[in-house]
BALOBA-1460 file (C-alpha; in Angstrom, 3 decimals):
// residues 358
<rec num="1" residu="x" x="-23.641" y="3.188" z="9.222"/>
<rec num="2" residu="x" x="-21.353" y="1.526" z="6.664"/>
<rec num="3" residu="x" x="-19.836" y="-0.829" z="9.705"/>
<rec num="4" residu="x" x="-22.877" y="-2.345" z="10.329"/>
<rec num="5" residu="x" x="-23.886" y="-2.712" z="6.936"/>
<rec num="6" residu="x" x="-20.936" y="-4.419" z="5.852"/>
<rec num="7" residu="x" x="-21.053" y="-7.740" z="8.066"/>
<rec num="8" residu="x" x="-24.913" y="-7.764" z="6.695"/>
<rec num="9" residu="x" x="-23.717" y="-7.512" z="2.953"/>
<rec num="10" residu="x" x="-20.468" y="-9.260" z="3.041"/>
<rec num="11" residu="x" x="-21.801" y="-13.050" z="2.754"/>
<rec num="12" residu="x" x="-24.088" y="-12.048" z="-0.340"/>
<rec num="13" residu="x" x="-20.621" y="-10.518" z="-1.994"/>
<rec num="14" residu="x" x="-18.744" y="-13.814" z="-1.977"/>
<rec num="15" residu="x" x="-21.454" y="-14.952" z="-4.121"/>
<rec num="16" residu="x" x="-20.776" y="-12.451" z="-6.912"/>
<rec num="17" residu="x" x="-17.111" y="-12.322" z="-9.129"/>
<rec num="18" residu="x" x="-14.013" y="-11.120" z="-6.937"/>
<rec num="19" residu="x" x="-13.769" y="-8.094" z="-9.854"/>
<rec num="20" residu="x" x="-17.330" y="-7.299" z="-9.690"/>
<rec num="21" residu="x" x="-17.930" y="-7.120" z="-6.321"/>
<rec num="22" residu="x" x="-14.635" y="-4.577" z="-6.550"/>
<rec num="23" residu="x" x="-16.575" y="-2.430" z="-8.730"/>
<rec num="24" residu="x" x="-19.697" y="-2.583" z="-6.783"/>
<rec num="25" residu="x" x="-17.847" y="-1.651" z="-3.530"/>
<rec num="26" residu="x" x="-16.408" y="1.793" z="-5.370"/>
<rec num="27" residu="x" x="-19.830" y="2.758" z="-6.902"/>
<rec num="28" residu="x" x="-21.469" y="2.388" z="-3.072"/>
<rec num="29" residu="x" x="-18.378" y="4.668" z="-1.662"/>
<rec num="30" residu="x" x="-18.774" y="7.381" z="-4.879"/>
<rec num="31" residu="x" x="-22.451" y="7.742" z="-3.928"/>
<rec num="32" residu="x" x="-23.034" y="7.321" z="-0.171"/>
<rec num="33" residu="x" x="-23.774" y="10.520" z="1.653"/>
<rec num="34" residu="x" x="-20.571" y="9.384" z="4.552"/>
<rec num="35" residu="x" x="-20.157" y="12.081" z="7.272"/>
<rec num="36" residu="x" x="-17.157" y="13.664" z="8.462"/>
<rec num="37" residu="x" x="-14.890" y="10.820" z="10.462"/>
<rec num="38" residu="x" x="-14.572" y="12.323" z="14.242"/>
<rec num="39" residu="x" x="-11.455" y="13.951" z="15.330"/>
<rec num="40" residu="x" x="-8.772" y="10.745" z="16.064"/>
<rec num="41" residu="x" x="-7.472" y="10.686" z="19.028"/>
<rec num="42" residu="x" x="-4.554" y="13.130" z="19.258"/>
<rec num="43" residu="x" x="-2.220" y="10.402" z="20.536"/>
<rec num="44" residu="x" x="-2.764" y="8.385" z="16.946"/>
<rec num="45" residu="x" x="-1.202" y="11.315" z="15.221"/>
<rec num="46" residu="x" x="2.164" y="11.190" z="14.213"/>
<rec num="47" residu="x" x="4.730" y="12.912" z="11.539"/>
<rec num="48" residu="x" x="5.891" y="10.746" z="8.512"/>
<rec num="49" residu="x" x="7.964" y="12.452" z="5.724"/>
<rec num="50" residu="x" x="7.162" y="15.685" z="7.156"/>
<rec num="51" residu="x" x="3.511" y="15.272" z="6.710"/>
<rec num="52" residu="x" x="1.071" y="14.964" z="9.639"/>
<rec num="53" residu="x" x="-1.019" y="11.810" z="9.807"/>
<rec num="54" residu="x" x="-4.290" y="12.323" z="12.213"/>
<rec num="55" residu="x" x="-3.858" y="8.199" z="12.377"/>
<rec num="56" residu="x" x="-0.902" y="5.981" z="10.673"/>
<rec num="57" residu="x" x="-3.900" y="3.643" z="8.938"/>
<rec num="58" residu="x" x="-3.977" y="3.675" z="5.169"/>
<rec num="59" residu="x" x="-5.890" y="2.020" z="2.471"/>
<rec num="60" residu="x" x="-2.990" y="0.669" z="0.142"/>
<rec num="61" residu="x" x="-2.683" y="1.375" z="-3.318"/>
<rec num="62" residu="x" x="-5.161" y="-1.534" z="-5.825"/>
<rec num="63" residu="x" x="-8.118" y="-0.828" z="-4.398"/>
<rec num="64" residu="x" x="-9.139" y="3.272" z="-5.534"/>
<rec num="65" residu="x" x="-6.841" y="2.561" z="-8.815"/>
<rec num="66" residu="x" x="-8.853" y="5.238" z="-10.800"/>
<rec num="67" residu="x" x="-8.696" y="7.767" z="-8.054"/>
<rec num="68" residu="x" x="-12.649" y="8.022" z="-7.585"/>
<rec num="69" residu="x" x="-13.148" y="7.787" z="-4.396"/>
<rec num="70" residu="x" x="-9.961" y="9.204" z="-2.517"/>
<rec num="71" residu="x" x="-12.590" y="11.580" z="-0.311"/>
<rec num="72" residu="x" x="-14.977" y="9.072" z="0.767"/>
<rec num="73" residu="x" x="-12.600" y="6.359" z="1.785"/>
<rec num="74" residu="x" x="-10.731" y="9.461" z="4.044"/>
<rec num="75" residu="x" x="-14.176" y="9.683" z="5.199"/>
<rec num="76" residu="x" x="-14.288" y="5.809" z="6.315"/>
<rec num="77" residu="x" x="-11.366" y="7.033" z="9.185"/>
<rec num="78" residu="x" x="-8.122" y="6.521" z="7.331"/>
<rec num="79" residu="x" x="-5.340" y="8.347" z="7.891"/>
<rec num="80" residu="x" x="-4.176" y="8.510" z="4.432"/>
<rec num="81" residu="x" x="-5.125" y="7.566" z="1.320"/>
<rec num="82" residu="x" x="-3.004" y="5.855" z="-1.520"/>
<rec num="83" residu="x" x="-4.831" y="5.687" z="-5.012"/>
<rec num="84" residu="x" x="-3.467" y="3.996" z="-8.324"/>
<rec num="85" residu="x" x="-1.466" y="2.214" z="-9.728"/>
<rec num="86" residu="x" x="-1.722" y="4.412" z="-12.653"/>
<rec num="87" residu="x" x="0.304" y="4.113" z="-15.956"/>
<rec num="88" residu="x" x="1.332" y="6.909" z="-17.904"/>
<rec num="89" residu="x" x="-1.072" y="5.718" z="-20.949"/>
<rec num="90" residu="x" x="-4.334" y="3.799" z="-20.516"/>
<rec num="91" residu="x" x="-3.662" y="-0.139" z="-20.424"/>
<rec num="92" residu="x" x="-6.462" y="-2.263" z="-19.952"/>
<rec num="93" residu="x" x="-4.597" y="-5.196" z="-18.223"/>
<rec num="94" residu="x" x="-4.844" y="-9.006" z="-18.255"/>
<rec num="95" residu="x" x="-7.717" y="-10.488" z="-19.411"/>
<rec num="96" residu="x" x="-10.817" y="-11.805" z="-16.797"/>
<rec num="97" residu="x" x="-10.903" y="-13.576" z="-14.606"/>
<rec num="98" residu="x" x="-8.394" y="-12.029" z="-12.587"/>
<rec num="99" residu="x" x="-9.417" y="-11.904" z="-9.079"/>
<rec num="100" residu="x" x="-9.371" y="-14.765" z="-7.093"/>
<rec num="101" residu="x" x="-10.872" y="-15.057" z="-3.211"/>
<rec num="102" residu="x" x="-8.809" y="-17.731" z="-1.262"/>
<rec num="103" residu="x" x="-11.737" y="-17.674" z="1.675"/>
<rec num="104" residu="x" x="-10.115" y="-20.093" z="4.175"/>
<rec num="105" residu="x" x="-7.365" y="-18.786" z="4.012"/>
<rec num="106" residu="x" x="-8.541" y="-15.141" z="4.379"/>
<rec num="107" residu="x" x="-6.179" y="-14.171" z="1.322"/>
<rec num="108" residu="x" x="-6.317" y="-13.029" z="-2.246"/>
<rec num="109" residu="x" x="-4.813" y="-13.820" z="-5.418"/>
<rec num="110" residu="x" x="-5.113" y="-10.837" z="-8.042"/>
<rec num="111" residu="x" x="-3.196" y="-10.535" z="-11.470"/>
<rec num="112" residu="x" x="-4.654" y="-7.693" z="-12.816"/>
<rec num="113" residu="x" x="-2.082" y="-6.373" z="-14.810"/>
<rec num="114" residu="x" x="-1.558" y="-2.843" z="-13.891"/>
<rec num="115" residu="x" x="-4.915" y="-1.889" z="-15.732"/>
<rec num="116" residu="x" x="-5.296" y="1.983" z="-15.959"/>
<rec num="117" residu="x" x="-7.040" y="4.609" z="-17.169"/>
<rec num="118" residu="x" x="-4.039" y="6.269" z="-17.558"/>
<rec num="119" residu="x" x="-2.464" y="9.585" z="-15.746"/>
<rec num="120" residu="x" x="-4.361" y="12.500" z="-17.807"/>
<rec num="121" residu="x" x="-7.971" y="10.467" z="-16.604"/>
<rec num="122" residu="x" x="-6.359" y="10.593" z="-13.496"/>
<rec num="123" residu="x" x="-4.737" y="13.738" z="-13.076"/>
<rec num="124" residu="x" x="-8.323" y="14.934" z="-14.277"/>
<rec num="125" residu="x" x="-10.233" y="13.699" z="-11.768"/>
<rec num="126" residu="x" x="-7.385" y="14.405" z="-8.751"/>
<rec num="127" residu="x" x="-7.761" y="17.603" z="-10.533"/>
<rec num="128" residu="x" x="-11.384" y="18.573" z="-9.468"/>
<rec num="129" residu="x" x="-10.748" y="16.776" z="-5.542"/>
<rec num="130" residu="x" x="-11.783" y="19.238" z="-2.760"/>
<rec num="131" residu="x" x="-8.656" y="17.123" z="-0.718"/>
<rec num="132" residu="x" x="-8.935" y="17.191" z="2.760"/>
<rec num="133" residu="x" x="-6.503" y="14.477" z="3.617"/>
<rec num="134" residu="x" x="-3.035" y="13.330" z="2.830"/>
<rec num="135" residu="x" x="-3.160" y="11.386" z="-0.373"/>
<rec num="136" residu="x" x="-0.406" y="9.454" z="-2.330"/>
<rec num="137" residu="x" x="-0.575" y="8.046" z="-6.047"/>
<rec num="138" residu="x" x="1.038" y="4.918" z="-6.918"/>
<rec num="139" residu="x" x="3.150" y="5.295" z="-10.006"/>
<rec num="140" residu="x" x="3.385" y="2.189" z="-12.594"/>
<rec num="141" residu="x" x="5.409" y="1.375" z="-15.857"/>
<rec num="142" residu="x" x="3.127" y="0.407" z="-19.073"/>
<rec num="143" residu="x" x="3.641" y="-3.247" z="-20.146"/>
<rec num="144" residu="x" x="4.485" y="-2.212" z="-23.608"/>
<rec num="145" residu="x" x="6.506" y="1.257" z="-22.950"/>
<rec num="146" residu="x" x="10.321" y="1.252" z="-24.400"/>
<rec num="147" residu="x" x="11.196" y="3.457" z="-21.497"/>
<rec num="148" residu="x" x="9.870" y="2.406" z="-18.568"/>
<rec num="149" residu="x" x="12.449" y="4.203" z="-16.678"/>
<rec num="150" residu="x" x="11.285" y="6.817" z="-19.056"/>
<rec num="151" residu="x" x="7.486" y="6.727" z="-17.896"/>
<rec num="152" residu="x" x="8.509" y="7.050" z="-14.224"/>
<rec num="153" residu="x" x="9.943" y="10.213" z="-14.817"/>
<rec num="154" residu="x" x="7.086" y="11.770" z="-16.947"/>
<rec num="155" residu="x" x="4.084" y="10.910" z="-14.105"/>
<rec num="156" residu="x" x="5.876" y="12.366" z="-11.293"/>
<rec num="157" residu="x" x="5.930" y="15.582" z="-13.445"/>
<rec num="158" residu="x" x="2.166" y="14.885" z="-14.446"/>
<rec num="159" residu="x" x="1.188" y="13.712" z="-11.245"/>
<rec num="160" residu="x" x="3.306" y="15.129" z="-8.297"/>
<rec num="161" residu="x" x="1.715" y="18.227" z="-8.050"/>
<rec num="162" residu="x" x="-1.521" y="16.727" z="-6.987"/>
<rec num="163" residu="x" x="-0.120" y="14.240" z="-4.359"/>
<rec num="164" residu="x" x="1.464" y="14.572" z="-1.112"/>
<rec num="165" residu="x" x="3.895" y="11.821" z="-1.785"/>
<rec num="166" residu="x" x="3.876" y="9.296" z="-4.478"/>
<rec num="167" residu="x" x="5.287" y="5.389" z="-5.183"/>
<rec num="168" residu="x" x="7.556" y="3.850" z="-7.067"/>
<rec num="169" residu="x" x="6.118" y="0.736" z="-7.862"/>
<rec num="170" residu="x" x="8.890" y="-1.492" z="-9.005"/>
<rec num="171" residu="x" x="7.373" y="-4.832" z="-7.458"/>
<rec num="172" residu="x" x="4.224" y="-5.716" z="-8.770"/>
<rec num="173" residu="x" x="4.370" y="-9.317" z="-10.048"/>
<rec num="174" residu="x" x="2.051" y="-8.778" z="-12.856"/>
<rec num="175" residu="x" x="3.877" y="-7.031" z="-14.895"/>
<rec num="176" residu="x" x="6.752" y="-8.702" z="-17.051"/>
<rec num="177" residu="x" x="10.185" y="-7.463" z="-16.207"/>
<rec num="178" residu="x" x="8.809" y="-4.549" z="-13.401"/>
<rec num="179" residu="x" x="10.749" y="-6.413" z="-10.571"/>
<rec num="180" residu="x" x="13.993" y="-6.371" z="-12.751"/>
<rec num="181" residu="x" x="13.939" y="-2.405" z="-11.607"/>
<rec num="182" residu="x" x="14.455" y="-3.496" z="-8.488"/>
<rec num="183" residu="x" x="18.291" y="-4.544" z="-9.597"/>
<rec num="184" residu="x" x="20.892" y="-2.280" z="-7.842"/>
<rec num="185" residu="x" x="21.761" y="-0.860" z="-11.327"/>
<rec num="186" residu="x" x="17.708" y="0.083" z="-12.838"/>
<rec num="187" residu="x" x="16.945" y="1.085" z="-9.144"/>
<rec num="188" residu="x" x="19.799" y="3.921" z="-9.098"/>
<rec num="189" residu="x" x="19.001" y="5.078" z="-12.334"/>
<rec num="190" residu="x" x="14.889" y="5.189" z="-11.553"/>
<rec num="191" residu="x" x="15.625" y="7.420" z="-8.713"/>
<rec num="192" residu="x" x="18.159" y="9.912" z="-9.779"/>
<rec num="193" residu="x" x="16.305" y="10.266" z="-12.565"/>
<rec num="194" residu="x" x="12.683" y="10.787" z="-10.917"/>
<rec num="195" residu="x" x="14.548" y="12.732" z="-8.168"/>
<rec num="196" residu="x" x="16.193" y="14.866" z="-10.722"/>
<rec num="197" residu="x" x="12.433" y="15.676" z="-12.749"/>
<rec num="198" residu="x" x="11.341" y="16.860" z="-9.049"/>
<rec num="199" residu="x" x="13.729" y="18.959" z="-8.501"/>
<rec num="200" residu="x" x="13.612" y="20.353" z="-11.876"/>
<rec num="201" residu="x" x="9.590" y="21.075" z="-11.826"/>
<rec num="202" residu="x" x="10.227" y="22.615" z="-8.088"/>
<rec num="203" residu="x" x="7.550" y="19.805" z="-6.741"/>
<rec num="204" residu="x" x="7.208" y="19.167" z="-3.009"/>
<rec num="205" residu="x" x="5.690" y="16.106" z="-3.484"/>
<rec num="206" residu="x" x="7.648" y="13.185" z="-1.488"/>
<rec num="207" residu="x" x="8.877" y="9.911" z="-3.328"/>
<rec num="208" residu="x" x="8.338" y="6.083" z="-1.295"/>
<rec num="209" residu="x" x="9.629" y="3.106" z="-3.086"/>
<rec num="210" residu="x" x="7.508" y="-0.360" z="-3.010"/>
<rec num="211" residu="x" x="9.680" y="-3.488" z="-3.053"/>
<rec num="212" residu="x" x="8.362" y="-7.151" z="-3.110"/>
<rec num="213" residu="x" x="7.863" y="-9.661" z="-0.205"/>
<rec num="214" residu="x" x="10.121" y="-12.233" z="-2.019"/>
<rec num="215" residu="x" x="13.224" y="-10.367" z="-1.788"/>
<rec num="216" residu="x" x="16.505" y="-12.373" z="-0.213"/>
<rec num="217" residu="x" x="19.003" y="-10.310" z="1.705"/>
<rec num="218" residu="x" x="21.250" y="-9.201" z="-0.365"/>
<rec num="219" residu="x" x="18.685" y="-7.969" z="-2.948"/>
<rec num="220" residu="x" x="17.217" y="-5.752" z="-0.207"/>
<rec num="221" residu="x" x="20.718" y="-4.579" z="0.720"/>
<rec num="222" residu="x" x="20.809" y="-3.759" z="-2.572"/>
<rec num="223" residu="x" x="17.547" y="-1.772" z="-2.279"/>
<rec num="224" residu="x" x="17.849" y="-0.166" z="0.857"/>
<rec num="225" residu="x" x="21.884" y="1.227" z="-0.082"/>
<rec num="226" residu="x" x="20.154" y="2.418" z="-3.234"/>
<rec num="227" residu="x" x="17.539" y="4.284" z="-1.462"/>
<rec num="228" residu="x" x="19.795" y="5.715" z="1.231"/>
<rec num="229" residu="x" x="22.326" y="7.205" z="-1.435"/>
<rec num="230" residu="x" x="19.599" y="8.353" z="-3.340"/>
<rec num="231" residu="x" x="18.002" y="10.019" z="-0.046"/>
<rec num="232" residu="x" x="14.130" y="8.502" z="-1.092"/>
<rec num="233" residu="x" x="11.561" y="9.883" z="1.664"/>
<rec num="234" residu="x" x="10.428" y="6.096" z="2.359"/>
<rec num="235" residu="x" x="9.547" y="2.733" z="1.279"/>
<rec num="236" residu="x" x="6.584" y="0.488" z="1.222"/>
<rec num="237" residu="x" x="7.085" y="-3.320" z="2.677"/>
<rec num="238" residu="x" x="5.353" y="-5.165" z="0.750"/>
<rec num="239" residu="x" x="3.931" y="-5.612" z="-2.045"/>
<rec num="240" residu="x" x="1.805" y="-9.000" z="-3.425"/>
<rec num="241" residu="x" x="3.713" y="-12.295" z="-3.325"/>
<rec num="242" residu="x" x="4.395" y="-15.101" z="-5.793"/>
<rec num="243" residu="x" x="4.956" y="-17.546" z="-3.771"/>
<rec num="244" residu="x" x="3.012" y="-20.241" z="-2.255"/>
<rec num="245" residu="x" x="2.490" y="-21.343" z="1.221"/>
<rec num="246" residu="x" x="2.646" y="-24.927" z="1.394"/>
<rec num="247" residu="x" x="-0.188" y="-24.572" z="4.599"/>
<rec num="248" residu="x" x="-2.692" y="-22.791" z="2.073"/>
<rec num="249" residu="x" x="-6.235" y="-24.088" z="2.142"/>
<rec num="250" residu="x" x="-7.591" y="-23.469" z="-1.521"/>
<rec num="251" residu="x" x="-4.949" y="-25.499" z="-3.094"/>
<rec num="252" residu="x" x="-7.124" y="-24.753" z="-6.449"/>
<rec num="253" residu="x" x="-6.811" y="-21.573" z="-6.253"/>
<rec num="254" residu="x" x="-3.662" y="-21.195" z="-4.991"/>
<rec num="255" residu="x" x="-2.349" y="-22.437" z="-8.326"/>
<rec num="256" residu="x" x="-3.910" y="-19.132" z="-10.074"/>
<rec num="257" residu="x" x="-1.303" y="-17.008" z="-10.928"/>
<rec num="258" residu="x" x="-0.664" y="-13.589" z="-10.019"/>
<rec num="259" residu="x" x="0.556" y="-11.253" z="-6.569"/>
<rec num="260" residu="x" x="-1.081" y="-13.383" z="-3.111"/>
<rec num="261" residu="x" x="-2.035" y="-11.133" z="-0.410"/>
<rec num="262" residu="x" x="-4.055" y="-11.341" z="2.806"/>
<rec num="263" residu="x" x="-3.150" y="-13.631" z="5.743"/>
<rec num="264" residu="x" x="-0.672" y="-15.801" z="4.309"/>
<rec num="265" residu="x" x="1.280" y="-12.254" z="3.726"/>
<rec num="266" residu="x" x="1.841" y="-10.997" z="7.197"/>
<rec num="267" residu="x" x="4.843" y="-12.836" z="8.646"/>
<rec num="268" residu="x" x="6.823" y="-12.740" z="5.901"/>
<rec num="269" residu="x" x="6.196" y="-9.558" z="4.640"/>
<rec num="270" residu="x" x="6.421" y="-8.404" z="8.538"/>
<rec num="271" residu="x" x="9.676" y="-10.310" z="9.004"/>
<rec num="272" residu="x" x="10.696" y="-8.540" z="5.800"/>
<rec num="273" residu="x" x="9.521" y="-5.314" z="7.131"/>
<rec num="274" residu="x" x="11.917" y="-5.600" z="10.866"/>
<rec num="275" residu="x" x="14.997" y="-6.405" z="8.332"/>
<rec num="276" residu="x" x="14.765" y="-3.113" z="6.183"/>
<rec num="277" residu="x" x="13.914" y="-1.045" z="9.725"/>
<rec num="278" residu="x" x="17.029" y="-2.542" z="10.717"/>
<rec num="279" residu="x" x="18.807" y="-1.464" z="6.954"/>
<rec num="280" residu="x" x="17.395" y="2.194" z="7.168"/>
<rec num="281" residu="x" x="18.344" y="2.756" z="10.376"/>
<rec num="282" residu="x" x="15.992" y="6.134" z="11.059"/>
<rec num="283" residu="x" x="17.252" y="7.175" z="7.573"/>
<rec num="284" residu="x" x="13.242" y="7.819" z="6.745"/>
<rec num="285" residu="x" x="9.875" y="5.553" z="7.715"/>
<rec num="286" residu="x" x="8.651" y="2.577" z="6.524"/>
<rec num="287" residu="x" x="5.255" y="1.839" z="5.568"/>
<rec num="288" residu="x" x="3.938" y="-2.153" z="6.611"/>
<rec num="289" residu="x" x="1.898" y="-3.474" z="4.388"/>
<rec num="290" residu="x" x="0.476" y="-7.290" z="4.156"/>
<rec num="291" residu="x" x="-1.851" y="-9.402" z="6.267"/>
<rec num="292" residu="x" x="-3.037" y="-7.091" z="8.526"/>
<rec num="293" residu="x" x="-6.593" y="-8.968" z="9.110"/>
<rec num="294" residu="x" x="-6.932" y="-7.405" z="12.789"/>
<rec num="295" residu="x" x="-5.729" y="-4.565" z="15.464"/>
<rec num="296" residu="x" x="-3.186" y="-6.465" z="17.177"/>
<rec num="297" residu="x" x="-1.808" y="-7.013" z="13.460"/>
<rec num="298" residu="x" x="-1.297" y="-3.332" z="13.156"/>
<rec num="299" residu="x" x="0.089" y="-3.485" z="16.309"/>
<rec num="300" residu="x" x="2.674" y="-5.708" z="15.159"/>
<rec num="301" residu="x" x="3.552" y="-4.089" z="12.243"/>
<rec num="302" residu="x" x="4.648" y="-1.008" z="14.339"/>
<rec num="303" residu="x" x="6.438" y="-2.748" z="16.521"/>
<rec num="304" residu="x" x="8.021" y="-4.760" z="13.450"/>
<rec num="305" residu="x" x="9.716" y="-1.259" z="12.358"/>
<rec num="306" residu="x" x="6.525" y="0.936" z="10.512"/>
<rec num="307" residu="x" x="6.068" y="4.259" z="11.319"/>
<rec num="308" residu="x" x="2.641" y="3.896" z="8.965"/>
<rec num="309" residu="x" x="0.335" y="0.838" z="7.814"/>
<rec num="310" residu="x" x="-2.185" y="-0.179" z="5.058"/>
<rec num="311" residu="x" x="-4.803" y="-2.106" z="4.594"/>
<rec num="312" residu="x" x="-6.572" y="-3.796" z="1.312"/>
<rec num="313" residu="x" x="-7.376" y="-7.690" z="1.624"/>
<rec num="314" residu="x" x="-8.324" y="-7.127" z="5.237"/>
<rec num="315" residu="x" x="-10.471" y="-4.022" z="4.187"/>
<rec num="316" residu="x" x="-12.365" y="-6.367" z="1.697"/>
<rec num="317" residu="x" x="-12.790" y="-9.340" z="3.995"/>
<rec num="318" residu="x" x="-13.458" y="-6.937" z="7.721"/>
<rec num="319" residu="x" x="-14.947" y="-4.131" z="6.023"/>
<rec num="320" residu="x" x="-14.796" y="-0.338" z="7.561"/>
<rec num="321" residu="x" x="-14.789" y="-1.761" z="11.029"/>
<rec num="322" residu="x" x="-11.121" y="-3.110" z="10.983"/>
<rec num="323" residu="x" x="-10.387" y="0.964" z="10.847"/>
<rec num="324" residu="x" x="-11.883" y="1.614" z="14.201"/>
<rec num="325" residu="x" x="-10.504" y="-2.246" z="15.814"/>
<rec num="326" residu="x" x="-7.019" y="-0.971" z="14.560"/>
<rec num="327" residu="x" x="-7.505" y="2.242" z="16.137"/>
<rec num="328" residu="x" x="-8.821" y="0.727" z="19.423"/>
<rec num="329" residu="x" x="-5.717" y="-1.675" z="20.023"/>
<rec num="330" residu="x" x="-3.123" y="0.817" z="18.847"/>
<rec num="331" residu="x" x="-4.714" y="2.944" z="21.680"/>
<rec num="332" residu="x" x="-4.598" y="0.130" z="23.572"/>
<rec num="333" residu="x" x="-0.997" y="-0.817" z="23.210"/>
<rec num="334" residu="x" x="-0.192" y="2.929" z="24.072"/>
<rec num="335" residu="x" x="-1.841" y="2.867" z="27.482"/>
<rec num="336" residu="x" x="-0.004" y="-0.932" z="28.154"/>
<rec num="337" residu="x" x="3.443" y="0.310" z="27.117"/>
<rec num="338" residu="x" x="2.840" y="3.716" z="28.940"/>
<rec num="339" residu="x" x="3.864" y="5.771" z="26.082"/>
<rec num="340" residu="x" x="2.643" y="8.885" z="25.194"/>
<rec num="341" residu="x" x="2.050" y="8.580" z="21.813"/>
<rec num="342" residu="x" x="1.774" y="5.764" z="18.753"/>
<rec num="343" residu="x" x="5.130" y="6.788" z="17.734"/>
<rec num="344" residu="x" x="6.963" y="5.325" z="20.536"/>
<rec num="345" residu="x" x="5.722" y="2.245" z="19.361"/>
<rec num="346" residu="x" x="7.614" y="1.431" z="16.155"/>
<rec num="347" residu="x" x="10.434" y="-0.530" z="15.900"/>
<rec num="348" residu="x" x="10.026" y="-1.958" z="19.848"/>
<rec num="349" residu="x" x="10.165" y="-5.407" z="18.714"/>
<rec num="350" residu="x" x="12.434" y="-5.255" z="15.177"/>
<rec num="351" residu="x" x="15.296" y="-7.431" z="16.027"/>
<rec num="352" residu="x" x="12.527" y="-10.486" z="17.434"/>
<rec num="353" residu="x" x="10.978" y="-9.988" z="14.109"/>
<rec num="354" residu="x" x="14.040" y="-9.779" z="11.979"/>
<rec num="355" residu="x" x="15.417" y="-12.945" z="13.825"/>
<rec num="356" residu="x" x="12.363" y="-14.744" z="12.846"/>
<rec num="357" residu="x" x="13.329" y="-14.617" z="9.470"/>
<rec num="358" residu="x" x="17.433" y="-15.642" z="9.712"/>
């Protein structure tokens, strides 16, 4: 019902504010009666961190950032769900407006600011969740906090009992001085210490690190030799950019400042992607995240090197239907590479990809 809806309701939404229409969209999922998805396909299913996906489609952290509506969007077809980012205390972010549509260019500039209603709201809410699916939390440092290290530390032990893995956000570009963690030195540090709290509180929960788009090589070898050491369950490629294709239509809004996602996004966050498969070398998955407008997107973000994928910006501009497209052409791509299963799909065309970027 919702994927014919949404191409009806769409055009009327680019009428109303980028933020608003946001808000609208999670007060339509938190009260629409939305069946059970059917059963997936058994060849979509796959094992990730030693957790089962029914599908390897997510909805990426930014868009459920409160955590109220974790259940419905499961219900939309995802395979897993990742809510947040929280902060340990409420923040209320940058001021409005902060959402900007780039609608040639299929893309969005957002500079929210990490706002939060902080991890006890949170925790709260996860708290009363009948969970049916896999879920992750993305974890974020307050803008203010002395210790952001520090906060890290004290949200896996709030949260990480109520997640199946959770993210160490250390790349959003909204935040002054977050993408400094991603320095070999703050990075180490992060994750012994978050690694140590889990172990200490006896929590099962698996940690993913997010890293930025902008990255050069030897910054990701940086991240990657960090992560391996550290033995991390996975990473997230990529998060928002700050740069600036030259080729972008809405040159007025391209000058807004704040993380660009959305079209522009997929080949260099995909190129990005194929260079860390290469880095980790089976040491755990990658998730691919950025630009992925269509199914034969998805498609190449496997074959670019991730075991998983998520969606936001193409979510907001195709609606629930780009679930069930993505599922159709990763089926598809199964029976044309005569594989048995979506698995054997990932990482089939890394070194093309990673060559595309030298």
């Amino acid at each position: 019902m919702l994927s014919s809806l949404y191409p009806l309701l769409q055009p009327a939404l680019r009428f109303v504010d980028p933020e608003r229409a946001h808000d609208l969209a999670i007060a339509a999922l938190a009260r629409l009666p939305l069946p059970a998805p059917a059963p997936d396909d058994p060849r979509l299913a796959l094992t990730a961190f030693g957790l089962r996906f029914p599908n390897p489609i997510g909805i990426a952290a930014g868009f459920d950032k409160g955590a109220r509506v974790a259940e419905p969007l499961r219900r939309l077809g995802f395979g897993f769900v990742e809510v947040g980012g929280v902060t340990l205390r409420p923040q209320p972010g940058n001021p409005r407006p902060r959402v900007f549509r780039l609608l040639r260019d299929q893309a969005i500039i957002n500079r929210y600011g990490l706002n939060s209603e902080g991890a006890e709201i949170v925790a709260a809410r996860l708290g009363r969740l009948r969970r049916t699916g896999i879920l992750g939390i993305n974890l974020g440092a307050n803008k203010e906090s002395a210790d952001r290290l520090g906060d890290y530390v004290a949200l896996i032990r709030r949260l990480g009992p109520l997640a199946d893995f959770v993210t160490l956000n250390i790349s959003s570009p909204n935040t002054p001085g977050l993408r400094d963690l991603q320095g070999r030195a703050f990075l180490d540090e992060l994750i012994a210490r978050v690694v140590d709290a889990r172990a200490e509180d006896n929590l099962r929960t698996r940690i993913l690190v997010k890293i930025a788009p902008d990255l050069g090589l030897a910054e990701l070898d940086d991240i990657v030799a960090v992560a391996r050491g550290r033995s991390v369950d996975g990473m997230i490629v990529s998060n928002t950019s700050v740069a600036r294709p030259r080729d972008l239509r809405e040159k007025g809004v391209a000058r807004e400042a704040g993380g660009l996602s959305g079209r522009p996004l997929f080949r260099p966050s995909t190129i990005l992607l194929a260079q860390a498969f290469q880095r980790v070398a089976g040491a755990f998955p990658l998730i691919g995240v950025g630009g992925i407008l269509s199914g034969e997107d998805a498609v190449a973000k496997l074959a670019a090197g991730a075991s998983l994928v998520q969606v936001y910006s193409g979510f907001v501009y195709r609606g629930p239907a780009l679930i069930e497209e993505i599922k159709a052409r990763l089926l598809a791509a199964i029976e044309r590479e005569g594989v048995g299963s979506v698995a054997a799909l990932v990482g089939r065309n890394a070194a093309t990809w990673a060559e595309a970027g030298a």
